[in-house]
C-alpha positions as CSV (number, residue, x, y, z in Angstrom):
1,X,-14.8,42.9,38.5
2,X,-18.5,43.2,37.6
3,X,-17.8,45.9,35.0
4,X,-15.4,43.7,33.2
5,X,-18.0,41.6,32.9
6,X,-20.8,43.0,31.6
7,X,-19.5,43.6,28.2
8,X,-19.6,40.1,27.1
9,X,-22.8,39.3,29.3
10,X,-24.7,41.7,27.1
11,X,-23.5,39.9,23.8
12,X,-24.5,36.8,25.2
13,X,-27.8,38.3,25.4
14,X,-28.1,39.7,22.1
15,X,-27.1,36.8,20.9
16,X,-29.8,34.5,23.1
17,X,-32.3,37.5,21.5
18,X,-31.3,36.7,18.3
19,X,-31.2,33.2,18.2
20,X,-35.0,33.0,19.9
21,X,-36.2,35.4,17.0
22,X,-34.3,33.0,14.5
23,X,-36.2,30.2,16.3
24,X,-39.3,32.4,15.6
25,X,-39.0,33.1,12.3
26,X,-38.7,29.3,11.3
27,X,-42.1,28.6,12.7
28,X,-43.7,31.5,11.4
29,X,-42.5,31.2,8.2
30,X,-44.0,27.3,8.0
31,X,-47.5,28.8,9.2
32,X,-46.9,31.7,5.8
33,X,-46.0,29.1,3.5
34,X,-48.9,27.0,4.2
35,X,-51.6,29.5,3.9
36,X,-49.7,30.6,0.7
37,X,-49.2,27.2,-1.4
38,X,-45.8,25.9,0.1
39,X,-44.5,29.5,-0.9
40,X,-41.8,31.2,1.5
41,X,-42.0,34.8,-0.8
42,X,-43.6,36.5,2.1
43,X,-40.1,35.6,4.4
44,X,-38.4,37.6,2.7
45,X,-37.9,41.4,3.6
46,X,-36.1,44.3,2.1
47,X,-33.6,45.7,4.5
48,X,-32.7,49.3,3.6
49,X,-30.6,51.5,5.6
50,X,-32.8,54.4,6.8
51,X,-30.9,57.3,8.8
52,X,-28.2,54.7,10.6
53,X,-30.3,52.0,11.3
54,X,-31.4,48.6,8.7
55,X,-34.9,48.6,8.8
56,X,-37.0,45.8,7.4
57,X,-40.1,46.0,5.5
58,X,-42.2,44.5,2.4
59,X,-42.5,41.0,3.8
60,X,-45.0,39.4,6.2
61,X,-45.8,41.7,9.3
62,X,-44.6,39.1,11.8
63,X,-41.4,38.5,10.1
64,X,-40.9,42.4,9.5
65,X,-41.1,42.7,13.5
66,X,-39.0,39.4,13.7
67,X,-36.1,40.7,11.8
68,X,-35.7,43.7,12.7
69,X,-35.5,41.9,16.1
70,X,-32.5,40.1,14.4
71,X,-31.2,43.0,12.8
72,X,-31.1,45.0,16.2
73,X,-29.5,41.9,18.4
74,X,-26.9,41.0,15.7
75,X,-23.2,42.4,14.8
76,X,-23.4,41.4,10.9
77,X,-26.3,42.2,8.6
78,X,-28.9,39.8,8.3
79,X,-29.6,37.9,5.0
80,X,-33.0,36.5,4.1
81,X,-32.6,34.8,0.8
82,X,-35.9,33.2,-0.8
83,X,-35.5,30.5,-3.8
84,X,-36.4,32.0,-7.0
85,X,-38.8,29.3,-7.4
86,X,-40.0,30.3,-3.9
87,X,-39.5,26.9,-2.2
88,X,-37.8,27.3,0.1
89,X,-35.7,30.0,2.4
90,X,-32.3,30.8,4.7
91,X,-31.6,33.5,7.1
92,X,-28.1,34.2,8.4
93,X,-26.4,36.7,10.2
94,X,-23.5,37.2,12.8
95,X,-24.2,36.6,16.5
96,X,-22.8,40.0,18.7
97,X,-21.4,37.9,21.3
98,X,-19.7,35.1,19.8
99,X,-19.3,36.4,16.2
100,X,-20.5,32.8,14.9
101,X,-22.7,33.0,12.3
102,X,-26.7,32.0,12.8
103,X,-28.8,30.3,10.1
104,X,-32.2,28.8,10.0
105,X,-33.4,27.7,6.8
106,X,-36.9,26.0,5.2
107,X,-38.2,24.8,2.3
108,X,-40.6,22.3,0.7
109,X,-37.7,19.9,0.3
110,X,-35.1,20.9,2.5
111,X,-36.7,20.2,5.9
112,X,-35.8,23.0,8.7
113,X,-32.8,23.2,10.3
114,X,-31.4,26.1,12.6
115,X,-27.7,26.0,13.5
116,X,-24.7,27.6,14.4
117,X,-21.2,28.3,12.1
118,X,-17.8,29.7,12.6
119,X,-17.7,31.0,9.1
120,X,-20.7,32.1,6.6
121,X,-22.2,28.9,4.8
122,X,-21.9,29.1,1.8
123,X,-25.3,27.4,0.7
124,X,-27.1,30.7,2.4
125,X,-24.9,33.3,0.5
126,X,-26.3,35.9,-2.7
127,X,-22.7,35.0,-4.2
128,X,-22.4,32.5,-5.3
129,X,-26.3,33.0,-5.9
130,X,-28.2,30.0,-4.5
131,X,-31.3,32.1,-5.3
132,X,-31.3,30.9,-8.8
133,X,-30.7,27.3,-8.5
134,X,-33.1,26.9,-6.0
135,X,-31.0,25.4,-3.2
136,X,-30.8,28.4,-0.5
137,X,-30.6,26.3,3.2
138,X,-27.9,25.7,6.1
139,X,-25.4,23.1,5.4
């Protein structure tokens, strides 16, 4: 009975993991965009597949060690998308254990918000590109 169970105790887990570094990354990335003029540019993080693993880099060193937290705990890949305009921010990705999606967003106008999703939003996705009219969040 115990080994039956253990499968979805670990995705609950990752999933709890993820979530916390998602709850992590919000604050952190209010404390980067107030040292940098209200600017979230430093949030964002190339995520490149290296050998068989999605490796973050090129973004602030405690978000790079956040999201690859993400990136390790999640089943989906994660998506940080950054405003062109750099107001304001989103970061989704599919929990392991639930297979909802997770999305915590900020932005000088936007407000923060961190919640959960059966399906991608829509207002977090690179098509159609909310990058360029400046209106990447959760909704």
């Amino acid at each position: 009975i115990v080994l039956v169970q253990v499968p979805g105790a670990v995705g609950k887990a990752k999933d709890s993991r993820a979530i916390s570094a998602f709850s992590q990354m919000r604050t952190q990335s209010i404390v980067i965009a107030s040292i940098n003029d209200q600017s979230y540019l430093k949030v964002k993080c190339a995520i490149a597949v290296v050998g068989s693993k999605r490796v973050c880099s090129d973004c602030d060193e405690s978000i790079k060690v956040l999201c690859q937290d993400i990136e390790d705990n999640t089943k989906a890949d994660l998506s940080i998308l950054v405003n062109t305009d750099n107001s304001g921010y989103c970061a989704v990705a599919q929990l392991d254990g639930t297979g909802k999606y997770f999305c915590v967003d900020g932005g000088v106008s936007s407000g923060l918000r961190a919640k959960e999703y059966d399906v991608l939003p829509v207002t977090c996705q690179a098509t159609p590109d909310c990058r360029t009219a400046n209106t990447c969040r959760c909704e």
